[in-house]
C-alpha positions as CSV (number, residue, x, y, z in Angstrom):
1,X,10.2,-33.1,18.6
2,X,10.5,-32.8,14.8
3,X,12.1,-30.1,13.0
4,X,8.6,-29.0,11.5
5,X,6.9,-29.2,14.7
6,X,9.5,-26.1,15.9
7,X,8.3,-23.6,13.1
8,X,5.8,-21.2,13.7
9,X,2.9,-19.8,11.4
10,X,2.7,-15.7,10.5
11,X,2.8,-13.4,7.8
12,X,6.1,-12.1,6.1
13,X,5.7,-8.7,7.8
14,X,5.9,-10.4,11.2
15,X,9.7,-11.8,10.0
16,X,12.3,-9.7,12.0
17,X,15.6,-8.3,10.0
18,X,18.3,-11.2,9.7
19,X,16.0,-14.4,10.0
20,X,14.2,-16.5,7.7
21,X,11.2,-18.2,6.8
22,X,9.6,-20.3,4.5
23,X,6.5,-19.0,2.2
24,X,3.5,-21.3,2.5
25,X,0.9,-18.8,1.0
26,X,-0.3,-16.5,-1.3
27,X,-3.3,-14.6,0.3
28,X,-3.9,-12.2,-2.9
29,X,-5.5,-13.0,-6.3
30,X,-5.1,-12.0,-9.7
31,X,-2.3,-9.8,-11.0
32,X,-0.8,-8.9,-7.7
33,X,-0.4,-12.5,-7.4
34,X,1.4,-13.2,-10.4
35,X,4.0,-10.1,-9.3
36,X,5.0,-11.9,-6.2
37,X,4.9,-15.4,-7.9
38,X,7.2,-13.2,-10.8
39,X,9.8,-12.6,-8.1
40,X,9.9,-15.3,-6.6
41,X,7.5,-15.9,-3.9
42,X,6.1,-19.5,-4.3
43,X,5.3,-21.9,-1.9
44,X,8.1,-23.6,-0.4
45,X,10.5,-20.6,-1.1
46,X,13.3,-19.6,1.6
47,X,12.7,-16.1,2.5
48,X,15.2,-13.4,4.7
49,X,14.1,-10.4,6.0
50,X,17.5,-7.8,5.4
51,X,16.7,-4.2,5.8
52,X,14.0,-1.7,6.9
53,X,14.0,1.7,5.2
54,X,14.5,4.2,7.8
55,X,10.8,5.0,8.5
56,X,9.9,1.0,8.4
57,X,8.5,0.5,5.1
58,X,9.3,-0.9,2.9
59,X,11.7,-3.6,3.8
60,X,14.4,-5.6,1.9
61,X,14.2,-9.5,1.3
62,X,16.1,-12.1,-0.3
63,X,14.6,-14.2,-2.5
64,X,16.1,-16.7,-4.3
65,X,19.4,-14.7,-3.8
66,X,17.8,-11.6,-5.2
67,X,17.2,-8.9,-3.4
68,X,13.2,-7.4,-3.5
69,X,11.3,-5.0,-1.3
70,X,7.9,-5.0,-0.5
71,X,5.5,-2.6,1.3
72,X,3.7,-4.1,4.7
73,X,0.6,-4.1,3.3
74,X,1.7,-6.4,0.4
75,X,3.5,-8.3,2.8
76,X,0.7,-9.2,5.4
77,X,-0.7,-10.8,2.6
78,X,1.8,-13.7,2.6
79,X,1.9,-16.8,5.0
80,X,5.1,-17.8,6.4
81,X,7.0,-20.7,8.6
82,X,9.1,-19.2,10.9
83,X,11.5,-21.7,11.6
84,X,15.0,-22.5,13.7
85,X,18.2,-22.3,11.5
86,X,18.3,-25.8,10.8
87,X,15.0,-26.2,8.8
88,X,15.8,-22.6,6.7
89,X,18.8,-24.3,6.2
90,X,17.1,-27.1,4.5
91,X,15.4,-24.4,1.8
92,X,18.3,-22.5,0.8
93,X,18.1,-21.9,-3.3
């Protein structure tokens, strides 16, 4: 079994703190899509999931080895790759 066969499909607020995925899609249109291409979110992009605010939204990700946080709502709206360590690896910035 291939590396890519191991990674599973979901949405960036399915990501639990400490592990990574890679985006695969934008699911929003016009200027709220040029925000989260703005920081960073493009397909192909390594993505971590680093801290929930106390009440669980918004949480903290790295991006590009910046640090942005998004609301569950926004983040529903992007499609992810779950994947093992060795294939997030492979996407590092």
């Amino acid at each position: 079994m291939s590396v890519r066969q191991r990674s599973t499909r979901r949405t960036l607020a399915e990501l639990p703190i400490g592990q990574s995925g890679v985006v695969r899609a934008l699911h929003v249109q016009g200027l709220e899509r040029r925000r989260m291409m703005d920081l960073g979110l493009t397909p192909g992009t390594r993505i971590t999931a680093e801290f929930r605010s106390p009440l669980g939204d918004p949480v903290s990700y790295r991006v590009r080895g910046t640090l942005i946080a998004l609301r569950r709502e926004q983040a529903q709206q992007i499609e992810i790759d779950i994947a093992d360590s060795t294939e997030s690896d492979k996407h590092s910035p």
